[in-house]
C-alpha positions as CSV (number, residue, x, y, z in Angstrom):
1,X,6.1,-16.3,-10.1
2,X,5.3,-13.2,-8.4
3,X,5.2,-13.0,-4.7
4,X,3.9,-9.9,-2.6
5,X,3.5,-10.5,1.3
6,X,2.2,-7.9,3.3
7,X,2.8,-7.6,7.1
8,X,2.3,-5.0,9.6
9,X,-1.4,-4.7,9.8
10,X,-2.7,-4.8,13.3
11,X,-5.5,-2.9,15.9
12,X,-4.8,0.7,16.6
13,X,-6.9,3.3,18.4
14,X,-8.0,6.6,16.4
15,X,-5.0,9.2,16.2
16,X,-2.4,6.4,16.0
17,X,-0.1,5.1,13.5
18,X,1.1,1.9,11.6
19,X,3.7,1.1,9.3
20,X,2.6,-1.7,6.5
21,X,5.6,-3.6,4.6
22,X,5.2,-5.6,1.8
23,X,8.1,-7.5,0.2
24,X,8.5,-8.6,-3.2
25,X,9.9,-11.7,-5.4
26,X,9.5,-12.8,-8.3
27,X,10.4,-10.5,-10.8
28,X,12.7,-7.3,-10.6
29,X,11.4,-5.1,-8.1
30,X,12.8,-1.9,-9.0
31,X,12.0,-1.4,-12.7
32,X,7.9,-1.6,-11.8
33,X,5.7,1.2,-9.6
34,X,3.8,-0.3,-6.2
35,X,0.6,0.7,-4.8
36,X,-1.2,0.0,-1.6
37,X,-5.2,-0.8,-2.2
38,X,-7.9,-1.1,0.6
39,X,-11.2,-2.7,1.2
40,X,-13.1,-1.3,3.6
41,X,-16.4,-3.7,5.3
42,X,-18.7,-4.3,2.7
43,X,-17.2,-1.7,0.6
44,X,-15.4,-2.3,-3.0
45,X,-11.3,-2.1,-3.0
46,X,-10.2,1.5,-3.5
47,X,-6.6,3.2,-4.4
48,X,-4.6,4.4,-1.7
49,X,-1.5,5.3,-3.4
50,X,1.1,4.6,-5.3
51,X,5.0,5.1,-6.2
52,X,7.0,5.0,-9.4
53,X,9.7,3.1,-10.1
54,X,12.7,5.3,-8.4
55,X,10.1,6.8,-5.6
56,X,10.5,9.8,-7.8
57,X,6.7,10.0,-8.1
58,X,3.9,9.4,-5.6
59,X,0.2,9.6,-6.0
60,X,-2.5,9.6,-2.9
61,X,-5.9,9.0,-2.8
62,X,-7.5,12.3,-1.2
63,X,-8.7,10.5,2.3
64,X,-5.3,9.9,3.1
65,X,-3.2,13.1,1.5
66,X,-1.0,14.1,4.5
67,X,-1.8,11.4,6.6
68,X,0.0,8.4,4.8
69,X,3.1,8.2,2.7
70,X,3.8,5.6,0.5
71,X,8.3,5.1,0.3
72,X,10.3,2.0,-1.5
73,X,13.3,0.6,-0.5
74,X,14.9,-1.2,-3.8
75,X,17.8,-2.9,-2.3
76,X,15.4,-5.0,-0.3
77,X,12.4,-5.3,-3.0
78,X,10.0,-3.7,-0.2
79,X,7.3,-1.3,-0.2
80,X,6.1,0.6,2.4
81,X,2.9,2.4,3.8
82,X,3.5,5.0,6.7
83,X,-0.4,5.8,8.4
84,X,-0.3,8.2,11.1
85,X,-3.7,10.2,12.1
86,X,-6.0,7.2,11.8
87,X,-8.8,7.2,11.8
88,X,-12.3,4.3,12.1
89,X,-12.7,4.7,8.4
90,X,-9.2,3.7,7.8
91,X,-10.6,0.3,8.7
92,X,-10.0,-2.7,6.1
93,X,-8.2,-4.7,4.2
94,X,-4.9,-3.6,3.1
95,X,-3.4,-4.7,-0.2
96,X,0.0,-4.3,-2.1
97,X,0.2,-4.4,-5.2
98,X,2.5,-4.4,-8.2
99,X,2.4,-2.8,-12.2
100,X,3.3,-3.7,-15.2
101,X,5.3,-0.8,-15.8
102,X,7.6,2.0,-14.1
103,X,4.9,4.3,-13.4
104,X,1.0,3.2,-12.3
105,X,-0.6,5.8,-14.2
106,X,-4.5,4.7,-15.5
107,X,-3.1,1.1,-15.6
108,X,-4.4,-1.9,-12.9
109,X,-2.4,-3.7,-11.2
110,X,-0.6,-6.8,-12.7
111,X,-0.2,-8.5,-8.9
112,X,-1.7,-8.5,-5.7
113,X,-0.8,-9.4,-2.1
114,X,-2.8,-11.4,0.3
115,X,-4.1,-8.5,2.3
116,X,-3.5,-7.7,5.8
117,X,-6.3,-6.5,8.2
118,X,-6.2,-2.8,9.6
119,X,-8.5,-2.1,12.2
120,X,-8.9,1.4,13.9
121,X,-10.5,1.9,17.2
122,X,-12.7,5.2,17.9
């Protein structure tokens, strides 16, 4: 059974940073590509980005290009999400998530975390 648990979520004022963690068990974490989703208030869940197998590959929504990098570390089945400039809209719900195969590509997510709550201050 696949387990994702997020942590690191927290309230930060506008121009600050925070570093979401999410470790994983369950299944072998380094063969499959991780992504971080978000739901904003009232808002559907959108991409945020995502990383292959090897952290060879990344991919970022465009709201957060340059502002967040998504890294891995395999040797302790955790993924992470580095957010510097925030911003309000960076507000919501952050998820993990993990594929079905080494890259994300087109594909959904097979398993999702919990969530933790991001909340930005103007």
């Amino acid at each position: 059974q696949v387990q994702l648990v997020e942590s690191g979520g927290g309230l930060v004022q506008a121009g600050g940073s925070l570093r979401l963690s999410c470790e994983a068990s369950g299944r072998t974490f380094s063969i499959y590509a991780m992504g971080w989703f978000r739901q904003p208030p009232g808002k559907e869940r959108e991409f945020v980005a995502s990383i292959s197998w090897s952290g060879g590959t990344t991919y970022y929504a465009d709201s957060v290009k340059g502002r967040f990098t998504i890294s891995r570390d395999n040797a302790k089945n955790t993924v992470y999400l580095q957010m510097n400039s925030l911003k309000p809209e960076d507000t919501a719900v952050y998820y993990c998530a993990q594929y079905g195969s080494r890259r994300s590509g087109a594909s959904r997510p097979d398993y999702w975390g919990q969530g933790t709550q991001v909340t930005v201050s103007s």
